[in-house]
C-alpha positions as CSV (number, residue, x, y, z in Angstrom):
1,X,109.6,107.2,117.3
2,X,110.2,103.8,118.3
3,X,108.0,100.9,116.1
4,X,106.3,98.7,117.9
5,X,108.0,95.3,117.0
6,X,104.4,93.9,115.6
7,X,104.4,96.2,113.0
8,X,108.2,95.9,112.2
9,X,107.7,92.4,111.5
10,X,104.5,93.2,109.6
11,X,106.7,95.7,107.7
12,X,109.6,92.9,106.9
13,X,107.1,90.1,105.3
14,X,105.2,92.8,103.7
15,X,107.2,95.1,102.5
16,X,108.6,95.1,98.6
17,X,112.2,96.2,97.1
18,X,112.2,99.9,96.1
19,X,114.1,98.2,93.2
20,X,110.7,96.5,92.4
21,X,108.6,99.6,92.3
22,X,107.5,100.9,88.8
23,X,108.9,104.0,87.6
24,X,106.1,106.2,87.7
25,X,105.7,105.3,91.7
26,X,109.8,106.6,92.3
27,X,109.1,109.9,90.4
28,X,106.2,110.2,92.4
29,X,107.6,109.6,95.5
30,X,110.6,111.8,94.6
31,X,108.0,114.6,93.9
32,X,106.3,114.7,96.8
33,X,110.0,114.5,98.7
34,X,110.9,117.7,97.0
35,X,107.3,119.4,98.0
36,X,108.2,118.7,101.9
37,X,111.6,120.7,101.7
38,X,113.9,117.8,100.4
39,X,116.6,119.3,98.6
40,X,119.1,117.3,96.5
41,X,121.8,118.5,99.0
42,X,119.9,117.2,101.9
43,X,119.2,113.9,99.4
44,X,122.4,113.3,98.9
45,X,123.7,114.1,102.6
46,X,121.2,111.2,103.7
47,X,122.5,108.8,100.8
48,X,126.3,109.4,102.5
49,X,125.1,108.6,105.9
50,X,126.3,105.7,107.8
51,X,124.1,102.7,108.7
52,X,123.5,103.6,111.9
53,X,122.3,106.9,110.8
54,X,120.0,105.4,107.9
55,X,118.6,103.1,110.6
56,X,117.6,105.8,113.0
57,X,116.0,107.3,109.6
58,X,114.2,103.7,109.0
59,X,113.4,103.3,112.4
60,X,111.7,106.6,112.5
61,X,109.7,106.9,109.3
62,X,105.6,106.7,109.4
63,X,104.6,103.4,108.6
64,X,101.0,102.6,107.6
65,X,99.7,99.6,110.0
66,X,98.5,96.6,108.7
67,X,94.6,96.7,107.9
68,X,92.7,93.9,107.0
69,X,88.3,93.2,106.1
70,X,87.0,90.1,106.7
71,X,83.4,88.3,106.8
72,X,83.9,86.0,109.6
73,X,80.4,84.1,109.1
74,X,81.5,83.2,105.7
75,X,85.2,82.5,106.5
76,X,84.3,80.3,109.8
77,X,80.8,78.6,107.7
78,X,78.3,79.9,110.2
79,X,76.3,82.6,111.8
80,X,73.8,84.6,109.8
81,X,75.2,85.5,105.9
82,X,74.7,89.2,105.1
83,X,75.2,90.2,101.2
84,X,76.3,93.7,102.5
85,X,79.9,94.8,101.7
86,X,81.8,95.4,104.2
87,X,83.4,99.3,104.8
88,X,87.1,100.0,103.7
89,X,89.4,99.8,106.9
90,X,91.5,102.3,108.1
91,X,95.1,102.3,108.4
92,X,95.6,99.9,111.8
93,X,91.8,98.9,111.9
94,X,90.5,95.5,111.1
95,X,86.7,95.2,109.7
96,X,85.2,91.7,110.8
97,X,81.7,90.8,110.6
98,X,80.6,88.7,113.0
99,X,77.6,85.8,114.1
100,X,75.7,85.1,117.5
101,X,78.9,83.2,118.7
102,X,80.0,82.6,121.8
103,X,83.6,81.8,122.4
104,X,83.0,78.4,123.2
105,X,81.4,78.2,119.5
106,X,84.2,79.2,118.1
107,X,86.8,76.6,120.2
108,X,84.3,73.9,118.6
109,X,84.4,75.2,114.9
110,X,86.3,72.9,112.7
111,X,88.9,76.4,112.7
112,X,88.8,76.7,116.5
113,X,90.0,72.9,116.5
114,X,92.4,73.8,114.3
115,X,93.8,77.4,115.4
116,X,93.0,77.6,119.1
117,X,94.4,75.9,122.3
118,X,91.9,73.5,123.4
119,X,91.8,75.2,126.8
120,X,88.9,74.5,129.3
121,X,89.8,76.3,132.3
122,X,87.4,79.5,131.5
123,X,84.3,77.3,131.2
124,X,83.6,77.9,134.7
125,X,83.2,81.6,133.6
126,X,80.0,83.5,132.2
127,X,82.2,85.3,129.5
128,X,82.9,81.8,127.5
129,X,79.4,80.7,126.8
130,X,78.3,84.8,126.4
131,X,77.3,85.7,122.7
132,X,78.5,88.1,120.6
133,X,75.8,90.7,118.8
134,X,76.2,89.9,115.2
135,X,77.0,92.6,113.2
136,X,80.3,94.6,112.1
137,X,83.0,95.9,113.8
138,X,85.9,98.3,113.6
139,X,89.0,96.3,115.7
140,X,92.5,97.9,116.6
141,X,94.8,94.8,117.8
142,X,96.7,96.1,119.6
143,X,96.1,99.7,120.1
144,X,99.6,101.3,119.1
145,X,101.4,102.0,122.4
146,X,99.1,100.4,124.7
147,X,102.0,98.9,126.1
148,X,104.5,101.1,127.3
149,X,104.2,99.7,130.8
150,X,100.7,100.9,131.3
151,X,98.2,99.7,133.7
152,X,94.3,98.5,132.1
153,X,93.3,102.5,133.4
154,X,95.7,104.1,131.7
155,X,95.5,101.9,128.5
156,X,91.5,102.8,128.5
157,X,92.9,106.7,127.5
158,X,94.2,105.7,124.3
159,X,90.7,104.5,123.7
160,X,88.7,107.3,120.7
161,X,85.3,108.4,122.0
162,X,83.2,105.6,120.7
163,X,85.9,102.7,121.4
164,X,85.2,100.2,123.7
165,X,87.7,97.8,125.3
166,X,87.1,94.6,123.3
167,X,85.3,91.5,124.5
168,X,87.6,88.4,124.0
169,X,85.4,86.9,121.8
170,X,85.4,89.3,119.1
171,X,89.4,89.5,119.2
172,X,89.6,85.7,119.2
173,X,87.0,85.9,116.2
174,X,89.7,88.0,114.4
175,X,92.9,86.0,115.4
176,X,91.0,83.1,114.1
177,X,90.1,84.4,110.7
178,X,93.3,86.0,110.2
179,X,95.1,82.6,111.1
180,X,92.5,80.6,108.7
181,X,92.9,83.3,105.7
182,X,97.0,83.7,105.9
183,X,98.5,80.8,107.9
184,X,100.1,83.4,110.1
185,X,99.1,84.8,113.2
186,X,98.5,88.5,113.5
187,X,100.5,88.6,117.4
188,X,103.4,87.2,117.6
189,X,104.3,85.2,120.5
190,X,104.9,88.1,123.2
191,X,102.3,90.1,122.2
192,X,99.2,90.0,124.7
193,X,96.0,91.7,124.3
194,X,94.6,93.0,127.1
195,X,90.4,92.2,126.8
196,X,87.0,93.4,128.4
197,X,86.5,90.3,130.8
198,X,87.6,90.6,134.0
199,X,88.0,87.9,136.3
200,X,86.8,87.7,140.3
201,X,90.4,87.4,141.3
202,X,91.1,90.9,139.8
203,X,92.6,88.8,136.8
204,X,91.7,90.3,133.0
205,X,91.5,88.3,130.5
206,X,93.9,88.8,127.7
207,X,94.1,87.3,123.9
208,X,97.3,86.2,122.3
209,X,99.4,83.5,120.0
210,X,101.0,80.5,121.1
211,X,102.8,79.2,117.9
212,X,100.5,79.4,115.3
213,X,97.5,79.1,117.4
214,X,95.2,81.3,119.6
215,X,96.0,81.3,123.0
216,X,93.0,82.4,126.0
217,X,95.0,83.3,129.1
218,X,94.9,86.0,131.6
219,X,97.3,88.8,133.5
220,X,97.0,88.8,137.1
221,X,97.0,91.8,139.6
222,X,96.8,94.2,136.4
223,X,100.6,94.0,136.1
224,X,102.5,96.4,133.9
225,X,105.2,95.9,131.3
226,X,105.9,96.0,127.2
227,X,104.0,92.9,126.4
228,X,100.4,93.9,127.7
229,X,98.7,95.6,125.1
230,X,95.2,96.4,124.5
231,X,92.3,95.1,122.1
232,X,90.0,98.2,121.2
233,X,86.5,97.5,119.3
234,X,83.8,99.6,118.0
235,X,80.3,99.6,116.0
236,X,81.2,100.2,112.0
């Protein structure tokens, strides 16, 4: 199984020394090891492999995908406040609560002068000035695998039963947050998210990073290759 290289990078500023781990966590882990059918012959076979082999190992071990919860209205400093907590995220799933925004309203937030290309050319479109139903929401951005040079159709099938495709102003809500909370942006810079929106010229809008800001930009004729993903949302 082949890592997407989003998560790989998430994995390589993330991730901690086995070194560093407390003792109780190794025995644990070597427990649990042993219970799925790793024998100390088979342990030691894999600590005599070569590095290529112990990278084909690496490369195809489970790796929890970064998850993240955040209040957008209090983050960004408007929108409606809600005491509420937020739900626990799944593994891959980012929880945002969100205001009556409008993507516009968020390029003229002191954040979105910050954090977002100070693009105008989707002004002319109804999608920019359209608001967002406050409330929370369940994100996965990307959907893993959404871009093994898929079309938007075929993307939509890795969609669960009460996803939607994203609107771009709720993944632009979450790019923004993520950039104001961590400094870092949660695409990097070939990573394209493909959104709801689409465009008269059979363009779709898609959601993305340029540098360490959020970039508003579009894929034309519903082309197909590795660095067209897709943004999923749904009601938490």
């Amino acid at each position: 199984m082949n890592m997407p290289l989003w998560v790989k990078e998430f994995a390589m500023k993330r991730g901690r020394s086995l070194t560093g781990l407390a003792q109780k966590k190794i025995t644990t882990g070597l427990k649990r090891l042993q219970e799925a059918g790793i024998t100390s012959d088979l342990w030691l076979t894999m600590l005599n492999a070569n590095t290529g082999i112990m990278q084909k190992l690496v490369a195809a071990w489970p790796m929890p995908l970064p998850s993240f919860a955040y209040d957008a209205v209090d983050i960004l400093g408007f929108g409606q406040k809600d005491a509420r907590p937020l739900p626990r995220p799944a593994f891959g799933e980012i929880v945002i609560r969100v205001g009556d925004w409008s993507l516009q309203d968020l390029r003229e937030s002191v954040a979105g002068k910050r954090f977002m290309n100070q693009e105008y050319w989707y002004e002319q479109y109804p999608f920019c000035s359209a608001k967002l139903t406050p409330g929370i929401y369940c994100m996965r951005l990307p959907v893993p695998e959404s871009n093994r040079n898929m079309s938007f159709v075929q993307q939509g099938r890795l969609l669960t039963s009460n996803e939607n495709v994203a609107p771009v102003t709720l993944a632009a809500s979450v790019l923004l947050v993520h950039l104001k909370v961590t400094g870092s942006s949660l695409l990097n810079k070939t990573c394209h998210c493909r959104c709801a929106e689409l465009l008269l010229n059979s363009g779709r809008v898609t959601i993305g990073a340029s540098g360490s800001r959020v970039k508003i930009d579009v894929d034309w004729d519903d082309l197909c290759n590795d660095c067209l993903w897709l943004a999923a949302a749904r009601r938490c």
